[in-house]
N, C-alpha and C positions, 0 to 999 in steps of 0.2 A: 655950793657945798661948803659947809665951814668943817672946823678941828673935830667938833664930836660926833657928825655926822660920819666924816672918815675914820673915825675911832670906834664906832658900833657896827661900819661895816668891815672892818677890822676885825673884829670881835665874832660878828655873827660869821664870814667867810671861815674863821678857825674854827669855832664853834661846830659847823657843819661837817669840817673833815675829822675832828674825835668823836662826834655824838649826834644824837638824833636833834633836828629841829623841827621846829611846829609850822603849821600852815599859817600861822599867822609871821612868825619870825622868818619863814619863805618867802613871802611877801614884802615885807620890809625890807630885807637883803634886795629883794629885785627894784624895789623900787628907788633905794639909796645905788645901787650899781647904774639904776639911769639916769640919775640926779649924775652921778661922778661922770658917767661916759656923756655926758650933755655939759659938762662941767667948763670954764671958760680955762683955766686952769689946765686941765685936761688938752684942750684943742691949743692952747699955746705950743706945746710938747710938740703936737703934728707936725713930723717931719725933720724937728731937732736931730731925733736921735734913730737909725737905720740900721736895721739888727742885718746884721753878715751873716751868713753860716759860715764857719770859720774849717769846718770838715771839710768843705768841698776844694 
């Protein structure tokens, strides 16, 4: 996944929570979310960082 790639799903994720999107901009959002979560970048992270609940 390169810059503009995570820039339109950037874009499309805000996009969706003020306004309505299209079937077709649906699609794209899912398909660039599996690009990222398949992303090398991504799987480096795994395991860096270990979210606490900090309530308990």
């Amino acid at each position: 996944m390169n810059q503009i790639d995570l820039e339109r799903l950037n874009s499309l994720s805000e996009k969706a929570l003020v306004e309505t999107v299209s079937k077709d901009e649906l699609d794209e959002f899912k398909n660039l979310l599996d690009a990222w979560s398949n992303s090398t970048e991504l799987n480096l992270l795994q395991g860096f960082y270990l979210h606490r609940n900090l309530s308990q």
